[in-house]
N, C-alpha and C positions, 0 to 999 in steps of 0.2 A: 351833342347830336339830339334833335328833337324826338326823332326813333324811339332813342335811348329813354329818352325822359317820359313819352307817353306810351312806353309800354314794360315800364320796368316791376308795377304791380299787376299782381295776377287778378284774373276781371276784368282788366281792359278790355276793349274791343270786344265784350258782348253784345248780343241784341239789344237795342236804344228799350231801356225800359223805366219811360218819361211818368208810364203811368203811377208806378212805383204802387204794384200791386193791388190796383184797383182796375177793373177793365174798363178804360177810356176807349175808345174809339176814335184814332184823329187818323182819319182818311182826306185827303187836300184833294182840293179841285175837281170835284167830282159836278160841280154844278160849272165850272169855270169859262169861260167861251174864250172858245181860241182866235187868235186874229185870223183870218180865213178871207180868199180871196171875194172879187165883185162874182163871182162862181159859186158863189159858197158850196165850196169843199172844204175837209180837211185832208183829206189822201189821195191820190192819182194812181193807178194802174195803169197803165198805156192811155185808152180812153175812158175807163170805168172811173167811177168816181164817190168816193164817201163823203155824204155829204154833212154836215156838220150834225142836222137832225140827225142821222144815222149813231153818230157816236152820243149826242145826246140822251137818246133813247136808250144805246147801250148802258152805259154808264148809271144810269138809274135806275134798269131794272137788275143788273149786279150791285147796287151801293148802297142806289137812293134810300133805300129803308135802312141799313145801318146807321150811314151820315146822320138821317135824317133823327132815329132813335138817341142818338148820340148828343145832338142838337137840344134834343127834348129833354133828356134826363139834366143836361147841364142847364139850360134853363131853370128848370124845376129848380135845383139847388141852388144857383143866382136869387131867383125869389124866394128862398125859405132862407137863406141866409140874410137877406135885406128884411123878411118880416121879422127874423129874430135880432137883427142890429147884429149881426155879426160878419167880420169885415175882415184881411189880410193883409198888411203893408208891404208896399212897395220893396220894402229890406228884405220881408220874409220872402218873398216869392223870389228876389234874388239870392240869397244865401241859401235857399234850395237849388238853384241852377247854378249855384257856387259847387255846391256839394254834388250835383251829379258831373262838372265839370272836372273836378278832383277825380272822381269815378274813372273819368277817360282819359286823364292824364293831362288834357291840358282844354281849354276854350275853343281853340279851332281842332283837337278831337272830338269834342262832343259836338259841333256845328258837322263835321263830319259826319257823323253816327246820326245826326237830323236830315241831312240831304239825303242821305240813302236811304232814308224812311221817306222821302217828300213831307220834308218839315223844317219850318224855321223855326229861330229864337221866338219870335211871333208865337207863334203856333209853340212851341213848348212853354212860355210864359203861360200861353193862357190853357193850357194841361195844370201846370204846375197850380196858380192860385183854384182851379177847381176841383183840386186831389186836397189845399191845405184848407178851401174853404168845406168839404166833406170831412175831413177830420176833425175841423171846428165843432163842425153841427154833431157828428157821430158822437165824439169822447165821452159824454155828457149821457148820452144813452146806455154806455159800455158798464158792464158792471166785473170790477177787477177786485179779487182780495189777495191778501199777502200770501194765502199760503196758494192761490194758481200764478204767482208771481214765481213764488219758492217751487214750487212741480217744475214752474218750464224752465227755470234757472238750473234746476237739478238734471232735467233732460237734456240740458243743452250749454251742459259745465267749458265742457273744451271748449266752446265757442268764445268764450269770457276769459279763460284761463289766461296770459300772458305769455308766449313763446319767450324763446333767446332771443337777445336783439344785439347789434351790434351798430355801433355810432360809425361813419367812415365818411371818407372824400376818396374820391378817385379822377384821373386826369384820363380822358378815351380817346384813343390816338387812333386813327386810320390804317395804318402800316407800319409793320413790326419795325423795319429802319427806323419812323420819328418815333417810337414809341424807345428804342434803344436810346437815340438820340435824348431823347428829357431823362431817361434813367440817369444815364449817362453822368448829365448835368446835378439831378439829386443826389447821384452818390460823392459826388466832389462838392458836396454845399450850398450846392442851387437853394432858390427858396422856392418853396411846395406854393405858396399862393403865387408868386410871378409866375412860374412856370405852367400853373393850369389855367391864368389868364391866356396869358400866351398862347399854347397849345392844345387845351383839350378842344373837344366835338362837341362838348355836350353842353349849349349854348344857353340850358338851362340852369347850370351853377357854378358855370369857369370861372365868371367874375367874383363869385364867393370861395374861391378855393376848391371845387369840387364838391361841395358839402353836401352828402345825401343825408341828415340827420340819420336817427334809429330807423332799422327795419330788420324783419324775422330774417330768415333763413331761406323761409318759400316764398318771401316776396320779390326775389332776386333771381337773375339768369344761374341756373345751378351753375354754371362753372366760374361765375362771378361769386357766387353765394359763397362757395367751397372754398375758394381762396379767403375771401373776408375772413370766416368762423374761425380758419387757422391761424391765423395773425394774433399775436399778443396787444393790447392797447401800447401805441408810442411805435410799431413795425410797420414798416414799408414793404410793400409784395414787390416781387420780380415784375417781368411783365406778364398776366395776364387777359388769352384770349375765350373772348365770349362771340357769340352770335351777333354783338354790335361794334365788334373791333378790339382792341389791343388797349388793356387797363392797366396803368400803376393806381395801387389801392395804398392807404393810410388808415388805419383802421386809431380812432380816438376815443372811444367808450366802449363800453359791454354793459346788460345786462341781463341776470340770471332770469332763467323762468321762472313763475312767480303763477302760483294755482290761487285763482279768483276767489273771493271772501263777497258772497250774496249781499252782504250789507254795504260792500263797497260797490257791485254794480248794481243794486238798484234798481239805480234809474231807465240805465241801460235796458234793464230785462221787464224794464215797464212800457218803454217804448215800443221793443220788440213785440210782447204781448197786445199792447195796442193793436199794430201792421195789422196784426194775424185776425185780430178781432175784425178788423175795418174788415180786411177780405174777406171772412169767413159769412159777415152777415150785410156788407154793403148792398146784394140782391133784394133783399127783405126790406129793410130801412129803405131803398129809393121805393119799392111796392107802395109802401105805407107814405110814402110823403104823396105819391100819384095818388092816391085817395082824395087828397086835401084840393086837387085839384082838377079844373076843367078842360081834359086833352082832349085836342080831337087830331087823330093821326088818320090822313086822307091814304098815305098809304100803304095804312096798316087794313086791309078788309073786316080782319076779327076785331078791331079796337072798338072802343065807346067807350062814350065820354061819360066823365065823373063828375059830379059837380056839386060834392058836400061841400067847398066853398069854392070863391073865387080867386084868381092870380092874383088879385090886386094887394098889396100892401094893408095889414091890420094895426 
């Protein structure tokens, strides 16, 4: 069952956050003209009538200046990234929108979590290549040493630590009857991979037997979770009801919690460190890149223009 597959980790289904800690701005169609009749309207009252101006005008003076700010800064770093020759491939920006796909369990959940924002793949593509071409240009300025590597590591151990995991397949049945039904059949010799081709819901891994590899404990419907933990490796559960229907679980691996060793994540806690760094000073770095250049924002009233150099390519 799809359900099952895109919401079986916790995090799913939070606020779409494309920007991935950097505040982007991606408000759609604020300048967009609607198909509207030889009338030009967009809305009818009886006889009253909005006419297209009307939502025009609104819509810019609630947006225009955000869109429009939003527009401007990503520019700015389109051009400071082309005069520093630095660039994003095509892989990268999808294995980014691989990974926030993962995030939401599946491709058409996270196209889901973009429509509810008014937002395409389009439009989070090009979020995504101007958050890794800002991480490009930023890293470079960042100044990290081992031991603010070793503080945050140390502040934020559990995060790194490794839980209990448990290896399993499970077959999700709709109703207790077919769910008795494939017991049924397991406990007289059936074989575990036919039978979850066969029968299970969950369309994400019947044809592989059920397989959910490793997961903690809290990454699972707790009444899903709780039956797994108990099981010995090689033990079949009764039947099993969760929030997503009626589970025979096989549980194939364990392993122990395991308390993180700083040299083995690293990497991990220099990435992290990064993020935090982007956030904490991406206001100031886009400042300083506006210096370099000549904006003129018509509708911003307090703005003026800069002009220690020009847009163009050096």
């Amino acid at each position: 069952m799809n359900e099952w597959n895109s919401n079986k980790k916790k995090g799913i289904g939070k606020k779409l956050i494309l920007a991935i800690g950097i505040p982007f701005i991606c408000v759609v169609a604020v300048v967009t003209y609607y198909l509207v009749s030889k009338d030009n309207y967009v809305a009818k009252i009886g006889d009253v009538k909005i006419s297209q101006e009307e939502l025009d005008s609104a819509l810019n003076k609630q947006y225009g200046k955000t869109v429009l700010d939003t527009l401007i800064s990503d520019k700015v770093i389109e051009l400071e990234a082309e005069k520093q020759h630095v660039n994003v491939s095509k892989k990268a920006i999808e294995s980014q929108l691989d990974t926030l796909a993962t995030q939401y369990g599946s491709e058409e959940a996270l196209k889901s979590a973009l429509a509810s924002n008014n937002m395409t793949m389009s439009d989070a593509k090009k979020s995504v290549k101007i958050y890794l071409l800002t991480k490009k240009l930023m890293v470079p300025t960042l100044d990290i040493t081992d031991s603010e590597l070793k503080s945050y590591f140390k502040e934020n151990k559990d995060t790194y630590n490794q839980a209990a995991q448990v290896e399993a397949s499970h077959i999700l049945l709709n109703d207790k009857k077919t769910a008795e039904t494939v017991l049924a059949k397991l406990n007289d010799g059936g074989n575990w991979d036919q039978l979850a081709k066969k029968y299970s819901q969950d369309s994400s891994n019947a044809s592989d037997g059920g397989n959910l590899g490793y997961f903690a404990k809290s990454d699972m419907d707790e009444d899903f979770a709780d039956a797994a933990f108990s099981l010995k490796v090689g033990e079949t559960s009764d039947i099993v009801k969760s929030s997503y229907g009626y589970h025979i679980i096989k549980v194939t691996g364990k392993k122990d919690a395991k308390e993180a060793k700083f040299a083995d994540v690293k990497d991990k806690v220099k990435d992290a460190v990064i993020e935090q760094k982007i956030n904490d000073n991406y206001s100031s770095w886009l400042a300083s890149l506006y210096k370099d250049y000549n904006i003129k924002n018509k509708l911003d009233k307090d703005s003026s223009s800069t002009s220690n150099s020009s847009t163009s390519n050096s």
